[in-house]
MARTORGU-708518 format. One record per residue (C-alpha): x, y, z. Coordinates in Angstrom, 2 decimals. Each point is the difference from the previous one (the first is absolute). Example, Ala and Ser with C-alpha at 12.3 -4.5 7.8 and 13.67 -1.06 7.14 Angstrom:
2
+---------+---------+---------+
|       u |       v |       w |
+---------+---------+---------+
|   12.30 |   -4.50 |    7.80 |
|    1.37 |    3.44 |   -0.66 |
+---------+---------+---------+
END
This chain:
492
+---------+---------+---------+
|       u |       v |       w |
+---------+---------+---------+
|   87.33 |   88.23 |  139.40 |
|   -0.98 |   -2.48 |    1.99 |
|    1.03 |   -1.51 |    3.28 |
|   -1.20 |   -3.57 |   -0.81 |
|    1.70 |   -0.25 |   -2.84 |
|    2.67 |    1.76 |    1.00 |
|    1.10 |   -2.23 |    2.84 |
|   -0.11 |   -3.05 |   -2.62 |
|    2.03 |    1.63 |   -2.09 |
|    2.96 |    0.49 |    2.23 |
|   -0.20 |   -3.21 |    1.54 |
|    0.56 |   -1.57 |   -3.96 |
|    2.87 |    2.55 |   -0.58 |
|    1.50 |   -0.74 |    3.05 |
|    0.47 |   -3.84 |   -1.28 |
|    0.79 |    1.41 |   -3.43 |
|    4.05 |   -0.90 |   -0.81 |
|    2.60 |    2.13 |   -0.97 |
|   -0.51 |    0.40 |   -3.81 |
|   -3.64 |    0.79 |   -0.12 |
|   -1.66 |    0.22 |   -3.01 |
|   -1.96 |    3.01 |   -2.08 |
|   -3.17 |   -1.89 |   -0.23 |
|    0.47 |   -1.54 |    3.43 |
|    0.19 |    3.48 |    1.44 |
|   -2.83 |    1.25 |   -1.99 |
|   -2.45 |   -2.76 |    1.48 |
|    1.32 |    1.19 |    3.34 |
|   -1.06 |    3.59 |   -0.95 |
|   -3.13 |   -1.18 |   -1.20 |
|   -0.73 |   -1.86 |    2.84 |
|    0.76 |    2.42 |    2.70 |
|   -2.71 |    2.84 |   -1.75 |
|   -3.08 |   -2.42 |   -1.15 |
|   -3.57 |    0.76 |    2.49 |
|   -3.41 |   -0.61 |   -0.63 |
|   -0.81 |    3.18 |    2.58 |
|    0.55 |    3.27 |   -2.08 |
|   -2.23 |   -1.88 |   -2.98 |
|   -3.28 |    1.81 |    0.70 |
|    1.40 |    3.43 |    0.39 |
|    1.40 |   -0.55 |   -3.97 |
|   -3.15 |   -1.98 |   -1.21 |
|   -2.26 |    3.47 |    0.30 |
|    2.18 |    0.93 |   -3.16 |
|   -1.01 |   -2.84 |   -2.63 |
|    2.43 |    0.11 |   -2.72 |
|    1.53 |    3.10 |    1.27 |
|    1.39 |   -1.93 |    3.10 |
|    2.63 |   -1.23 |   -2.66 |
|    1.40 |    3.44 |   -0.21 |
|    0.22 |    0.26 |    3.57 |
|    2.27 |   -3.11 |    1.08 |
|    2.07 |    1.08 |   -2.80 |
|    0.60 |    3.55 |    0.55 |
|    1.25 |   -0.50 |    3.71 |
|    1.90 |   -2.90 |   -1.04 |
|    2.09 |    1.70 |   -2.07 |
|    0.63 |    2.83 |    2.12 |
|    0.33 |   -1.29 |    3.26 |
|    0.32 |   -3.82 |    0.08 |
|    2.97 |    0.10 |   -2.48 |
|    1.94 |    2.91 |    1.32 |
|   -0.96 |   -1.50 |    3.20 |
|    2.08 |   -3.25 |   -1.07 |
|    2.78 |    1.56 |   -1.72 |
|    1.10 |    2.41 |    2.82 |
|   -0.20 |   -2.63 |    2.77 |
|    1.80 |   -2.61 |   -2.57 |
|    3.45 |    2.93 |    0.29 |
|   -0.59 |    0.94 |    4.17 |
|   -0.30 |   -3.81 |    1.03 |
|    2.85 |   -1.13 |   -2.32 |
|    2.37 |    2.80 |    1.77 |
|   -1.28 |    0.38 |    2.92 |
|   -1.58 |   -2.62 |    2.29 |
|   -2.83 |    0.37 |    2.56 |
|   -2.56 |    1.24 |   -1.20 |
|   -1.86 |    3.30 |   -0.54 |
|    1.32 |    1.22 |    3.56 |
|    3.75 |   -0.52 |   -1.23 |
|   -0.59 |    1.58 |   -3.33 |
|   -1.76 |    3.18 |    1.30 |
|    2.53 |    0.36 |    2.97 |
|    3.18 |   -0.35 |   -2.49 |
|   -1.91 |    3.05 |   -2.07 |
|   -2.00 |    2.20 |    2.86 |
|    1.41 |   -1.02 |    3.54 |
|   -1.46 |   -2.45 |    2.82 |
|   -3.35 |    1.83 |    0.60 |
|   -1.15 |    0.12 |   -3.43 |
|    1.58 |   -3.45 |   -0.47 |
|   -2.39 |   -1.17 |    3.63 |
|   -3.01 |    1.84 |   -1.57 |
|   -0.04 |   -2.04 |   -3.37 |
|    0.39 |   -3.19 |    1.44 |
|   -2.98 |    1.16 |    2.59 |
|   -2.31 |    1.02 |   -2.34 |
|    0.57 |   -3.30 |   -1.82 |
|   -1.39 |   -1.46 |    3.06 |
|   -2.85 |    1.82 |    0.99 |
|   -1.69 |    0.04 |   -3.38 |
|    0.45 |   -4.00 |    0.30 |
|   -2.26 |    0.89 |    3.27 |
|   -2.38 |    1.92 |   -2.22 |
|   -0.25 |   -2.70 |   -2.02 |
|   -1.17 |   -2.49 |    2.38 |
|   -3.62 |    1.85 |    0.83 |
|   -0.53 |    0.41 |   -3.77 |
|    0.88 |   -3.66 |   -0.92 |
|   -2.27 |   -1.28 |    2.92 |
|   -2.95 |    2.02 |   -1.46 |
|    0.46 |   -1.74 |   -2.59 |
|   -0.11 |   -3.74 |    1.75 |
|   -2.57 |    1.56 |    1.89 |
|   -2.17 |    0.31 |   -3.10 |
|    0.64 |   -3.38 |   -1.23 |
|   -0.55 |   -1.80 |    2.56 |
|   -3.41 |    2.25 |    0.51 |
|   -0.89 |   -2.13 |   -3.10 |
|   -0.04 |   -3.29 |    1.70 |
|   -2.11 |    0.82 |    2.44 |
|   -2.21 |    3.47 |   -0.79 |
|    1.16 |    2.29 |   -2.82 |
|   -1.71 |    2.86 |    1.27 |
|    2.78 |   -0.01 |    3.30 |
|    2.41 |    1.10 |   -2.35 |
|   -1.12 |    3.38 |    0.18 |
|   -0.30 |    0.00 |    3.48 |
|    2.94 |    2.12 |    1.96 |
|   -0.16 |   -1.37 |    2.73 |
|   -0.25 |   -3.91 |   -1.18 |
|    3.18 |    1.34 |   -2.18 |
|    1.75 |    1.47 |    3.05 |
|   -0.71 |   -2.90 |    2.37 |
|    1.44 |   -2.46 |   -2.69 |
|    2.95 |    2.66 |   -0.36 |
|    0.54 |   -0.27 |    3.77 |
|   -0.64 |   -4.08 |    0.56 |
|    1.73 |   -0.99 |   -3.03 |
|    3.43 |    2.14 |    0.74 |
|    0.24 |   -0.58 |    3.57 |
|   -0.53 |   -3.36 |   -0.76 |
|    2.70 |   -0.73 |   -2.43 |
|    2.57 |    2.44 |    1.96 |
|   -0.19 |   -2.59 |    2.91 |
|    0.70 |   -2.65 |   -2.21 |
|    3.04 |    2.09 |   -1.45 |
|    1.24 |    0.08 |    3.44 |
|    0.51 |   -3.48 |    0.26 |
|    2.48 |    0.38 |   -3.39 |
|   -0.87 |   -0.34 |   -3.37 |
|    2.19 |   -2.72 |   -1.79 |
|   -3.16 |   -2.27 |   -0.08 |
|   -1.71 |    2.61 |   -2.39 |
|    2.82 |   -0.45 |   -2.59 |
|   -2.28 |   -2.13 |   -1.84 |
|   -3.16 |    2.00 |    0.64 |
|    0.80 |    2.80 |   -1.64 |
|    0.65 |   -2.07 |   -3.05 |
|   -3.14 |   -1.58 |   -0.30 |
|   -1.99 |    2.88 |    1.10 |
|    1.44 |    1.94 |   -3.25 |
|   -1.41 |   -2.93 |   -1.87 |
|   -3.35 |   -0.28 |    1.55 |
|   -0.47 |    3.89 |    0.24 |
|    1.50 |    1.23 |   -2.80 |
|    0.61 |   -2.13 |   -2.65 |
|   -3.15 |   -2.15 |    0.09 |
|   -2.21 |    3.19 |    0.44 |
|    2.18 |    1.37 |   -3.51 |
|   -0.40 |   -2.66 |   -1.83 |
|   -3.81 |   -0.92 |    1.37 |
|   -0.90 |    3.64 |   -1.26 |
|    1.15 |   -0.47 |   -3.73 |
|   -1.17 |   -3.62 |   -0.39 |
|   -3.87 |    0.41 |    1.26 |
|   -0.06 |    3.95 |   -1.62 |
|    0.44 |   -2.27 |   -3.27 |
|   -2.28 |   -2.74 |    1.07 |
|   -2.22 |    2.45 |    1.04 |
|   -0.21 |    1.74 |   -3.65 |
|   -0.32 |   -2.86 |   -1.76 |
|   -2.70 |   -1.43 |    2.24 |
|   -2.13 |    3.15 |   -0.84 |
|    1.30 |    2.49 |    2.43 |
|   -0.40 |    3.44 |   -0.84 |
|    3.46 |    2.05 |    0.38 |
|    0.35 |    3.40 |    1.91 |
|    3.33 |    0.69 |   -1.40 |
|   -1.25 |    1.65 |   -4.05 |
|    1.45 |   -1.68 |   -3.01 |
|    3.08 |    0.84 |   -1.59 |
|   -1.37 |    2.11 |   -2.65 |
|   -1.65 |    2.39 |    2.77 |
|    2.97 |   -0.53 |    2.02 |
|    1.26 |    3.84 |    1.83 |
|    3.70 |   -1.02 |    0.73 |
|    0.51 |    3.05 |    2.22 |
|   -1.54 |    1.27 |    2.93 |
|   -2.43 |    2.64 |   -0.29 |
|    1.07 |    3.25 |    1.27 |
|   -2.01 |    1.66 |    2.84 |
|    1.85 |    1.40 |    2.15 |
|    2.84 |   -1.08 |    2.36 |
|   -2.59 |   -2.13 |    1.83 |
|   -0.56 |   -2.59 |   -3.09 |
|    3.94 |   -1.21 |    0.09 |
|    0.39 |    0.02 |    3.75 |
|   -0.16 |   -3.61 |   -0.04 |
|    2.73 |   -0.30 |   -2.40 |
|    2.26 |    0.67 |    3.45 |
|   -0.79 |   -3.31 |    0.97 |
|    2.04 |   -1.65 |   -2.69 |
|    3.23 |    1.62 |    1.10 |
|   -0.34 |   -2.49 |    3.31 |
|   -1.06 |   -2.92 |   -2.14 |
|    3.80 |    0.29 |   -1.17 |
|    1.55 |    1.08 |    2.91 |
|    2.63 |   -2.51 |    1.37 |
|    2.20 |    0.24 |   -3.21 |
|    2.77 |    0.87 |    2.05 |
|   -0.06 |   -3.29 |    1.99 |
|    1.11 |   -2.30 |   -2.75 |
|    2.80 |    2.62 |   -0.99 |
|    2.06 |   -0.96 |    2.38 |
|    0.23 |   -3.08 |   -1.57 |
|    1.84 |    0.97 |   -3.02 |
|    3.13 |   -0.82 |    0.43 |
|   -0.33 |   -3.75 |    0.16 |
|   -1.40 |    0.19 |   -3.83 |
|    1.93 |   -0.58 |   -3.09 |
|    1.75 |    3.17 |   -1.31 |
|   -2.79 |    2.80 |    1.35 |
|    0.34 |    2.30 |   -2.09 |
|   -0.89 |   -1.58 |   -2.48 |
|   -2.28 |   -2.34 |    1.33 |
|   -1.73 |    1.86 |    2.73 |
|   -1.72 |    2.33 |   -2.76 |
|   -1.69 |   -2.70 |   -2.17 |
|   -1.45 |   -1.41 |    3.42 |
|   -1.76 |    3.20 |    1.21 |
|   -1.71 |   -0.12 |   -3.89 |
|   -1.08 |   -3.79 |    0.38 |
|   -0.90 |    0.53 |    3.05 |
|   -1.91 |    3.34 |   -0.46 |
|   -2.17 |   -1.98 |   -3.10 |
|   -0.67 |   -3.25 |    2.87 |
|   -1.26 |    2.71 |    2.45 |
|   -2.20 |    2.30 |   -2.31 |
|   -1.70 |   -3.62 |   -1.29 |
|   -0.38 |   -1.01 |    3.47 |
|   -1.69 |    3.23 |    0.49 |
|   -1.89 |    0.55 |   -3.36 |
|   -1.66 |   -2.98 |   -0.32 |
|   -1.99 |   -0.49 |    3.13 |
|   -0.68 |    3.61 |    0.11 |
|   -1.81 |   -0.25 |   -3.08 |
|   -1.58 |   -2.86 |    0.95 |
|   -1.44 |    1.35 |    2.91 |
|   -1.22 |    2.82 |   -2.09 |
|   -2.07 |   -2.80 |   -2.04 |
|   -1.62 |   -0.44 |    3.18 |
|   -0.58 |    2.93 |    1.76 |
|   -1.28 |    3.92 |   -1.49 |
|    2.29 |    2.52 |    1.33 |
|   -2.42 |    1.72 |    1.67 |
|   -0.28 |   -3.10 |    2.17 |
|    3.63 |   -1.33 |    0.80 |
|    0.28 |    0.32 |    3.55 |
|    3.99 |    0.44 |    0.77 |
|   -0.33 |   -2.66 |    2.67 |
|   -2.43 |   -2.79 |   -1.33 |
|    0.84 |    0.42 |   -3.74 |
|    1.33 |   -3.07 |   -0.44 |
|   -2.61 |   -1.99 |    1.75 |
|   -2.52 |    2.11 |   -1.87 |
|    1.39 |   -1.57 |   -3.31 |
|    0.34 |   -2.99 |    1.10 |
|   -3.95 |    0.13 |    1.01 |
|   -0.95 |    0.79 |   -3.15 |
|    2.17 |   -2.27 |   -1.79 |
|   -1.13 |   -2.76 |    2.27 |
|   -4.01 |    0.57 |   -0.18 |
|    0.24 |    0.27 |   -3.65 |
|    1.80 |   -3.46 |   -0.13 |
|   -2.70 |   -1.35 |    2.77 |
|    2.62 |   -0.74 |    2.87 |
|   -0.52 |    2.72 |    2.11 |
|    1.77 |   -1.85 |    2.56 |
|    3.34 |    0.71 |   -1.16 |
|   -0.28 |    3.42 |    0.83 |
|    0.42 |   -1.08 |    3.67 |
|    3.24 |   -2.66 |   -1.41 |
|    1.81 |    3.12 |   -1.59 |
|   -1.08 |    2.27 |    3.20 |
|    1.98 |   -2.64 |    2.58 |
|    2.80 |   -0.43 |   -2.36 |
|    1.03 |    3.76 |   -0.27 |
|   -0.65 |    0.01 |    3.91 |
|    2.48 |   -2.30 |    0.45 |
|    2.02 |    1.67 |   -1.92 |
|    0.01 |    3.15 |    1.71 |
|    0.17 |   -1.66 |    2.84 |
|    3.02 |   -2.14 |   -0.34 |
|    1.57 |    4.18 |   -1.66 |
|   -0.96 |    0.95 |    2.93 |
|    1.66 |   -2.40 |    2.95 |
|    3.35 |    0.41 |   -1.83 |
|    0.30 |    3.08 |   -0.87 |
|   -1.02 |    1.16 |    3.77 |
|    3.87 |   -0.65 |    1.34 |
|    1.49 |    0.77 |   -3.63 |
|    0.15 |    3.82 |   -0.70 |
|    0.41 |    0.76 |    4.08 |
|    3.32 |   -2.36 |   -0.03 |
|    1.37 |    2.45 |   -2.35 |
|   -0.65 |    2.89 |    2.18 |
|    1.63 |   -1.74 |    3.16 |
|    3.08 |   -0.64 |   -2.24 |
|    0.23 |    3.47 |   -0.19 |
|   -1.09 |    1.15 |    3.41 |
|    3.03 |   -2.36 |    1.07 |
|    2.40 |    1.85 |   -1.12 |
|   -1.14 |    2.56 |    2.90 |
|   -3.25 |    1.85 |   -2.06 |
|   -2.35 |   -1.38 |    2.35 |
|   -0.74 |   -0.20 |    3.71 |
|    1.81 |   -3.21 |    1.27 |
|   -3.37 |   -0.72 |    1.14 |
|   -1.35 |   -0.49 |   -3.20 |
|    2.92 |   -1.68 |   -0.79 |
|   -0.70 |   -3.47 |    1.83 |
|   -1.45 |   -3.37 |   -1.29 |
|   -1.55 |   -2.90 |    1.46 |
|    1.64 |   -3.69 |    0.64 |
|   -1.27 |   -0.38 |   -3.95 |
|    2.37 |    2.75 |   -1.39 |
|   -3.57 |    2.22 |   -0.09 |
|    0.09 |    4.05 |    0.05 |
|   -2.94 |   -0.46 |    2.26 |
|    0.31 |    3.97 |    1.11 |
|   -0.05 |    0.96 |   -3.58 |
|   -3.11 |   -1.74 |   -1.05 |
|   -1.65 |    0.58 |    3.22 |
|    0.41 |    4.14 |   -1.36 |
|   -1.31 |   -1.62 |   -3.76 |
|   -2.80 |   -1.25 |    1.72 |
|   -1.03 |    2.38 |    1.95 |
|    0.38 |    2.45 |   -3.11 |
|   -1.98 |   -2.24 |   -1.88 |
|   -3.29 |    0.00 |    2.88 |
|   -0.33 |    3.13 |   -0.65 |
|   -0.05 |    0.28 |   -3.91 |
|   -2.47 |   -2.79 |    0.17 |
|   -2.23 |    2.24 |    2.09 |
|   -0.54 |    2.01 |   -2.31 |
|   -1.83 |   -2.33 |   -2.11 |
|   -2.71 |   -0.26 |    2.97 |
|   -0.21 |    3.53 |   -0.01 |
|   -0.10 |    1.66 |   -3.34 |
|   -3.15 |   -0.92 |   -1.97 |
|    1.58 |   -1.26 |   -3.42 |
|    2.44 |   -2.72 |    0.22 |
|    0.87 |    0.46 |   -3.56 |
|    1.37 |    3.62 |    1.22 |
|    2.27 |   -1.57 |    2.84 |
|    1.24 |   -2.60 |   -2.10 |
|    0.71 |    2.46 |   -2.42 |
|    1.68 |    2.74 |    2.54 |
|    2.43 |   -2.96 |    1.34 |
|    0.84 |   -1.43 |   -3.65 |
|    0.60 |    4.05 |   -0.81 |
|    2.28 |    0.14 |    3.16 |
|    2.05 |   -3.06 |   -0.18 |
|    0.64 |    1.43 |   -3.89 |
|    1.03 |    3.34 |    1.29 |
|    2.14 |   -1.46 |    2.77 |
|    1.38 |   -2.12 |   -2.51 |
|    0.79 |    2.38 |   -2.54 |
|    1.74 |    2.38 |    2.85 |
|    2.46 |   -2.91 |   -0.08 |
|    0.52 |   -0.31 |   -3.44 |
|    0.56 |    3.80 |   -0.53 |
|    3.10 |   -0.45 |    2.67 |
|    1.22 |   -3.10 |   -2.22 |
|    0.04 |    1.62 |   -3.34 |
|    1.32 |    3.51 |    1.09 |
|    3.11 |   -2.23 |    2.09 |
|    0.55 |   -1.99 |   -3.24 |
|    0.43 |    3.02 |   -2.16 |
|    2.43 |    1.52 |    3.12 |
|    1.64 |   -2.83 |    0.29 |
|    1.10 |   -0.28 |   -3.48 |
|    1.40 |    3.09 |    0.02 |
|    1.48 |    0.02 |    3.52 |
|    1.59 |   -3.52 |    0.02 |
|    0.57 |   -0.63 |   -3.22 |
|    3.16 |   -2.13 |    1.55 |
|   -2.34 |   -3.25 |    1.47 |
|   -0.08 |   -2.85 |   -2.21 |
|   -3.44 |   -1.03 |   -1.52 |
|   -0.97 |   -2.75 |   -1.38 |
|   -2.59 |    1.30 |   -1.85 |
|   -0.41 |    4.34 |   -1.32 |
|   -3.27 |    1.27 |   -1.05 |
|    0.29 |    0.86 |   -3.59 |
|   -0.97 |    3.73 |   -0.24 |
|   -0.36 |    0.39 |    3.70 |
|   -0.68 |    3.77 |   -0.36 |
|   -3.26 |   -0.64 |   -1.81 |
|   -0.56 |   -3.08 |    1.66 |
|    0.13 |    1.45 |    3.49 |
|   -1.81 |    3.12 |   -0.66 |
|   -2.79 |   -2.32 |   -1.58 |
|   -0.76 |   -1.90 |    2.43 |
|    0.47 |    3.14 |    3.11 |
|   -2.15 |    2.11 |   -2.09 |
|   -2.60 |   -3.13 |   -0.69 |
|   -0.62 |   -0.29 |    3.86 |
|   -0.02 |    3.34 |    0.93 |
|   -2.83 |    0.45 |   -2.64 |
|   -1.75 |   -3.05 |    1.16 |
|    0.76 |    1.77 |    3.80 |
|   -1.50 |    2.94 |   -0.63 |
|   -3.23 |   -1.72 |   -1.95 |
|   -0.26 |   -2.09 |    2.60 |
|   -1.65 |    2.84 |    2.17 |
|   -3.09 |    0.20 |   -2.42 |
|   -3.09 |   -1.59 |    1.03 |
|   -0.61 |   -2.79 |   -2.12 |
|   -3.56 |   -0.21 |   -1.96 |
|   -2.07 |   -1.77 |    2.20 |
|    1.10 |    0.64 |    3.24 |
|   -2.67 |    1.84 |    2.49 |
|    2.67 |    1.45 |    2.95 |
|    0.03 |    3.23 |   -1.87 |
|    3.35 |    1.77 |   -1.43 |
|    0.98 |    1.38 |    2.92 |
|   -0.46 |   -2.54 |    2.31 |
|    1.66 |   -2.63 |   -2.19 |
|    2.90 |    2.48 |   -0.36 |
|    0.35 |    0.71 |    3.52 |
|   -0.13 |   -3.62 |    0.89 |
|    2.32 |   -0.94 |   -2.64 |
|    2.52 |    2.59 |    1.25 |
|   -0.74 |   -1.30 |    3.68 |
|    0.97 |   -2.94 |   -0.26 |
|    3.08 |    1.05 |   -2.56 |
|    1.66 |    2.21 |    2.88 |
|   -1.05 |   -1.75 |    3.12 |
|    1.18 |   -3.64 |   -1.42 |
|    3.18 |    1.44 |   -2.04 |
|    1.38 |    2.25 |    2.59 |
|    1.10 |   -1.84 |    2.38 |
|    3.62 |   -0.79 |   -1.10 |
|    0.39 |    3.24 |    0.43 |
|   -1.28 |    0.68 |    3.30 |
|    2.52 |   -3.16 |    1.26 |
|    3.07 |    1.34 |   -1.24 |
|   -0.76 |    3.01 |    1.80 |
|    0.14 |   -1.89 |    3.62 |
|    2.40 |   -2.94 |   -1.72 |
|    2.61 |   -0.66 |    2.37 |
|    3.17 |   -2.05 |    0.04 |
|   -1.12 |   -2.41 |    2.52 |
|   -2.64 |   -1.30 |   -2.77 |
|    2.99 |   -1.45 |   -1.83 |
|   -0.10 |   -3.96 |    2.13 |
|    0.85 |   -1.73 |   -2.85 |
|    3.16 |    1.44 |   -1.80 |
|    0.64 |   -3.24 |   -2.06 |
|   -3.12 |    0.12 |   -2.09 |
|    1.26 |    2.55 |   -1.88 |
|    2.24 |   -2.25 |   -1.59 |
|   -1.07 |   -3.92 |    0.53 |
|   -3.28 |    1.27 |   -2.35 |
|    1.93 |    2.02 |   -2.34 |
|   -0.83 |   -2.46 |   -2.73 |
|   -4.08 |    0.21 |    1.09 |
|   -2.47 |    1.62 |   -1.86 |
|   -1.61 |    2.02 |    2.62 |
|   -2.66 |    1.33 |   -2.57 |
|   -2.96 |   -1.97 |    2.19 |
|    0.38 |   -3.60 |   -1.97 |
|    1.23 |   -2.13 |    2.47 |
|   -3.15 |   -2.48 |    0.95 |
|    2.02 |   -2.30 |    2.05 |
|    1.63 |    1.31 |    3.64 |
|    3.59 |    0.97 |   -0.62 |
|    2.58 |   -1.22 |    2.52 |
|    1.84 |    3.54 |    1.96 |
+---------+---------+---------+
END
């Protein structure tokens, strides 16, 4: 799941005619998951890693797919129509809400992570400095939120080539020079085939902590769902896309993984730099230790260009919603540009202090870990609402016309509710590595769990019928997905 990728992905399907086909849709799948950022976490495995993209790919990113194919092709709107038809407004306001803030979650974590590359143009050491990460945090997001003020149309074609630049380049760069790098002499990290240990080793709940990660890497399934009823007989077709596209992703993901663990030992992938630190070695081995600094400003760009766009994105989702009379009219307004200025001023303000954090707590490593960990749980709050309201739904209003059913839903659904509540409940462990302590991390984890995710909650206790200024939006965006896609301002 990512929000870079994401945002391209609508913006294709959007222009996508009636008619759609299998393999179109399965590129759009494809596209909308693909990130260089959760590679390092992975790479620490070796050959193992292979088990891991697989596993959670098969238990959450399909079921994921499926269930959202049925609730968008019978009911449109989004997650916070298809948990309202099955649970009622306030757990319908809370999914849609938690879909949001772990997009602000996000934002801190993917920052680090620009933070740390561009700390390799200019000093690597700075990118294990909290409060050089926290300042860039703070510059960098204030920054582009004043340029999403101003509307973001003229990104359309940012995000694009930032996908390219950040993502696909860095891929691609990481399987090409891992080979040139063998076969110039390198010495690999990642053992031969023959000594190859295809599963992690077991120590504990600690050692597969990171596996957690991967459940956000394919979060955002549900986005190109609700696309399914402009393809070519969906029932059919729908199915054979999710298994193209689930083989594109998990060679997206393999690949460079590996590569990296050419590279790198586990012992020294750092979740931040990993990348670069491949790259470094790949680069010094080939004698153009320059290029380090070439990949370094092409994945900041990338983030970067993620970043401006996907500022306005998930929040216009949210004001759809809060439009409808679920939030304060003054959050509510826009600017001459169509902007939910009040919203994102709340983001942003959310955001400054996450990114303290990184100046204050010793290991940056631990706080981009803690806000990876709590944009997953947030996430997978979400998802738990979605596949519990499919399963109702099916039984409750088995009258609405869908374009597409989930074969087996029973098994299906419980799959993929019992998948994330696992990976829920294992996200609480301290991962290996980490310094904060179990308790702390716990605590903090929790924290930031209840104080960001209750707050639905706490407005529809003082929600009022005054809050309801625009009654029409209810129904001139019935047809919008208000799942947090939209990248370009949406007339109301």
């Amino acid at each position: 799941m990512t929000q870079d990728s994401k945002s391209r992905a609508t913006a294709v399907a959007q222009r996508a005619a009636a008619g759609m086909s299998w393999t179109t849709m399965a590129i759009l799948i494809a596209t909308a998951v693909a990130s260089v950022r959760g590679l390092p976490a992975m790479a620490e495995y070796g050959w193992a890693s292979i088990f891991l993209y697989i596993l959670p790919a098969l238990v959450f990113m399909v079921p994921v797919a499926l269930v959202a194919a049925e609730l968008a092709s019978g009911w449109k709107g989004g997650v916070f129509v298809w948990v309202k038809e099955a649970f009622g407004e306030r757990m319908g306001f809370s999914a849609i809400w938690q879909q949001w803030i772990q997009n602000v979650v996000w934002y801190p974590a993917q920052l680090a992570f620009f933070a740390s590359a561009l700390a390799y143009v200019f000093n690597p050491a700075l990118a294990s400095n909290g409060l050089f990460t926290g300042a860039v945090i703070l510059i960098v997001y204030w920054f582009s939120t004043l340029i999403a003020f101003r509307g973001v149309k003229a990104f359309a074609g940012v995000s694009k080539w930032g996908f390219i630049a950040g993502t696909i380049v860095p891929s691609l760069g990481l399987v090409l020079f891992a080979v040139l790098f063998l076969t110039s002499g390198g010495k690999s990290e990642l053992p031969p085939v023959s000594e190859a240990q295809w599963f992690p080793t077991w120590t504990g709940l600690a050692s597969i902590v990171l596996i957690v990660s991967n459940f956000l890497s394919y979060a955002g399934m549900e986005m190109n769902a609700v696309h399914v009823n402009e393809m070519e007989k969906p029932s059919r077709n729908f199915p054979r896309a999710i298994v193209l596209a689930s083989i594109v992703i998990l060679i997206i993901f393999v690949f460079p993984t590996l590569a990296l663990s050419v590279g790198v030992a586990p012992s020294d992938v750092n979740l931040t730099q990993g990348v670069l630190q491949a790259f470094d070695v790949f680069f010094k081995q080939l004698g153009m230790p320059w290029a380090t600094t070439v990949m370094a400003l092409l994945i900041v760009f990338g983030i970067l260009a993620s970043v401006v766009t996907w500022i306005p994105g998930p929040s216009k989702g949210l004001l759809l919603v809060g439009r409808q009379g679920y939030l304060p009219p003054k959050l509510q307004g826009t600017n001459k540009y169509d902007m939910q200025v009040p919203i994102m001023v709340v983001q942003g303000i959310i955001v400054t202090i996450l990114a303290v954090l990184f100046a204050v707590v010793p290991s940056v490593q631990s706080v981009f870990w803690i806000f990876s960990a709590m944009a997953v749980q947030l996430y997978l709050i979400m998802y738990m609402m979605m596949f519990l309201a499919a399963m109702k739904l099916r039984r409750t209003r088995p009258d609405v016309q869908r374009g597409f059913r989930t074969p087996a839903m029973g098994f299906i659904g419980w799959l993929g509710f019992l998948a994330s509540l696992l990976a829920f409940l294992i996200g609480f462990v301290e991962p290996e590595g980490s310094t904060m302590g179990q308790l702390g991390y716990t605590l903090l984890l929790i924290g930031g769990i209840v104080g960001l995710g209750v707050w639905p909650f706490i407005i529809m206790m003082f929600r009022k019928d005054s809050w309801k200024i625009h009654p029409e939006v209810s129904h001139a965006h019935e047809d919008n997905d208000v799942d947090a896609t939209k990248t370009e301002p949406t007339t109301t």
